[in-house]
C-alpha positions as CSV (number, residue, x, y, z in Angstrom):
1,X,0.0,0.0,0.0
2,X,0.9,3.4,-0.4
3,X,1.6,6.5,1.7
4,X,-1.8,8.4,2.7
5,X,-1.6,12.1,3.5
6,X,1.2,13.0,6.2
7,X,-2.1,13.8,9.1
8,X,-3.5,10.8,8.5
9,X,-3.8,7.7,10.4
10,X,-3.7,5.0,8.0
11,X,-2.9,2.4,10.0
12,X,-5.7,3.2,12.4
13,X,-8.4,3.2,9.9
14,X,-7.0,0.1,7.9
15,X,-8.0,-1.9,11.9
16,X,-11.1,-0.3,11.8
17,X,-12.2,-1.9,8.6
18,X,-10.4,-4.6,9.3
19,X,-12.5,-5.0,12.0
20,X,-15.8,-4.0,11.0
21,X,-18.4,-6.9,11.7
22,X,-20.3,-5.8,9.0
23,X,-17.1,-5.6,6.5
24,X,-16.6,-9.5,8.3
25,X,-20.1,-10.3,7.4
26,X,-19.9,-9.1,3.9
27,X,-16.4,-10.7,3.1
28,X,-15.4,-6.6,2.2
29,X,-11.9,-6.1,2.6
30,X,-9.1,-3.2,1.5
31,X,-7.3,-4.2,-1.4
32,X,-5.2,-1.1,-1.0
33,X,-5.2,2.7,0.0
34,X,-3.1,6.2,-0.8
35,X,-4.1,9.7,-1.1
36,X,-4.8,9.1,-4.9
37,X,-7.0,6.0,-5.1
38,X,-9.0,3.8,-2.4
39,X,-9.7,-0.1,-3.5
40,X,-12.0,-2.5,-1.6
41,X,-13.4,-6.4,-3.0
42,X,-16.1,-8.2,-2.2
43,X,-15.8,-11.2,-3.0
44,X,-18.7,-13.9,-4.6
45,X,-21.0,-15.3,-2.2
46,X,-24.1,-17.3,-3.2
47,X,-25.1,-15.8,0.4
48,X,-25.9,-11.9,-1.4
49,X,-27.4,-13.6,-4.6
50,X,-30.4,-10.4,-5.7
51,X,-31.0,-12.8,-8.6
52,X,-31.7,-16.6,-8.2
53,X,-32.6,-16.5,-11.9
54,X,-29.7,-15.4,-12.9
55,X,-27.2,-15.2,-9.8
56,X,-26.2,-11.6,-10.0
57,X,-25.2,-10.2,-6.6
58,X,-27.6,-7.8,-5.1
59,X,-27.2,-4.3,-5.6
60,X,-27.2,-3.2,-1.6
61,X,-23.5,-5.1,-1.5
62,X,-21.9,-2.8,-4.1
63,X,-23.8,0.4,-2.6
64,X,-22.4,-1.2,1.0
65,X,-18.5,-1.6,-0.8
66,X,-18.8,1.6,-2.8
67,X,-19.9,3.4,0.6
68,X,-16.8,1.7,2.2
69,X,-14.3,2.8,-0.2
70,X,-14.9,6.3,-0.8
71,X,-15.0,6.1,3.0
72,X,-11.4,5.1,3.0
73,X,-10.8,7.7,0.2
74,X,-11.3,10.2,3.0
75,X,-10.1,9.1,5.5
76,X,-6.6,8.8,3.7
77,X,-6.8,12.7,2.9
78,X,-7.9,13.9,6.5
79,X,-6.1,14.5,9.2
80,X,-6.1,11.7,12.0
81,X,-9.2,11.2,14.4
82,X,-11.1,13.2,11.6
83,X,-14.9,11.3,11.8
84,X,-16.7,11.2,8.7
85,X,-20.3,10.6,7.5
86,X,-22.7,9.7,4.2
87,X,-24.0,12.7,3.6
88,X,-25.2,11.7,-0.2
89,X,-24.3,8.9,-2.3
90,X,-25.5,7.9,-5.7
91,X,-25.1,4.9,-8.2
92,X,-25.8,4.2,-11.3
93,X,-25.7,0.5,-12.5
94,X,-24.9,0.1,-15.8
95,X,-25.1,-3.6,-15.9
96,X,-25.0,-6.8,-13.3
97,X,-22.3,-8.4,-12.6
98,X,-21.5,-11.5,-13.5
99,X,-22.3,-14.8,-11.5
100,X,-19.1,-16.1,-9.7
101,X,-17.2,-12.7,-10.0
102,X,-15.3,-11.2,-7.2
103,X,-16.1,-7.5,-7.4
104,X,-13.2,-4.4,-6.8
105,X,-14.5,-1.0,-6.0
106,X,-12.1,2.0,-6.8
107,X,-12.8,5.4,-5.6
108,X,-10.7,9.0,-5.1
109,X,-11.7,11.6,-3.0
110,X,-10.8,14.6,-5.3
111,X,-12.2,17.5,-2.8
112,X,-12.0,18.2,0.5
113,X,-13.3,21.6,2.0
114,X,-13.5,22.9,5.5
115,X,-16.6,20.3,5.9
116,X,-17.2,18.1,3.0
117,X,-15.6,15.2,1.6
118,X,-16.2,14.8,-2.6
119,X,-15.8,11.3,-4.3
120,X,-16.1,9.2,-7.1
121,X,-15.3,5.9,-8.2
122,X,-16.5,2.9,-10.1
123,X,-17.3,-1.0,-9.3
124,X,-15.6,-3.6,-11.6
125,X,-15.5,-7.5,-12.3
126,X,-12.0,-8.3,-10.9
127,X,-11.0,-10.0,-13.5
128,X,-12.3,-7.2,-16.0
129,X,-11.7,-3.6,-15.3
130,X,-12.5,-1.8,-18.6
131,X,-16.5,-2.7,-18.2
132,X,-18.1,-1.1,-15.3
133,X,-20.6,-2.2,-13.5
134,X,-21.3,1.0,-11.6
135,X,-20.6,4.4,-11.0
136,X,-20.2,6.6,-8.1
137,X,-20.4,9.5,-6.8
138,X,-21.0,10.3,-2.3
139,X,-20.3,13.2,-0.3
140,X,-18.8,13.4,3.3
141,X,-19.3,15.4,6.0
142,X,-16.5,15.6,7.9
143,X,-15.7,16.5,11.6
144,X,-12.3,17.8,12.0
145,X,-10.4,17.0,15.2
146,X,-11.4,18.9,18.1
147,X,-14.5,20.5,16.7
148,X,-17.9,19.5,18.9
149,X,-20.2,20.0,16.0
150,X,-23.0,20.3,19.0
151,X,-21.5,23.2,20.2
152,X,-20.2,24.8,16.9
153,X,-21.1,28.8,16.3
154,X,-23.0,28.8,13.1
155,X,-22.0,32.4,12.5
């Protein structure tokens, strides 16, 4: 893996999702990270068929992935203990996958302001990265270190 931005606490967040029960449940791990480029997989599981005609994997796991990995986009271009939430994420499928295929999602963070986090990304076949399968796009609000948003002047 690469280097994530200087403030950031790549090694903290990489446990985190490590960790995750939900990214344990799924089978969602980090294939790697850096302040460019964030990429998770998922792979097959008959478990998160959406299809049983035709064995496509359901739709909420890539939204779950995609979520995950411009997640991780962020958090590698923040400074450490920076929390982060879905503010707004969309994607638009442009085709299922195919049964049996292990799935990569790829996603930069390419804006960061004083309280938003802006990314986008794609969801691929591992073994075939020129088709899509989706695109994405999410926002981010982001909580810098130190700031109580609860008590935070809106003036």
């Amino acid at each position: 893996m690469s280097e994530a931005s200087p403030t950031s606490d790549l090694e903290a967040v990489l446990k985190f999702y490590a960790n995750s029960p939900h990214h344990q449940a799924t089978g969602i791990t980090v294939v790697s990270v850096d302040v460019e480029l964030a990429r998770m997989r998922v792979p097959y599981n008959k478990r998160f068929i959406g299809d049983p005609d035709t064995g496509a994997v359901h739709g909420g796991l890539i939204t779950t992935m995609m979520d995950a990995t411009g997640g991780l986009a962020v958090l590698a271009k923040v400074p450490a203990g920076t929390s982060i939430a879905t503010l707004d994420l969309r994607l638009d499928y442009l085709r299922s996958a195919k049964p049996g295929s292990d799935l990569i999602g790829e996603a930069e963070c390419f804006k960061v302001t004083r309280n938003i986090a802006f990314t986008r990304g794609a969801t691929y076949e591992e073994r075939n990265t020129k088709d899509p399968i989706a695109n994405f796009i999410a926002t981010y609000m982001i909580k810098p270190v130190g700031i109580d948003m609860a008590t935070r002047s809106t003036n």
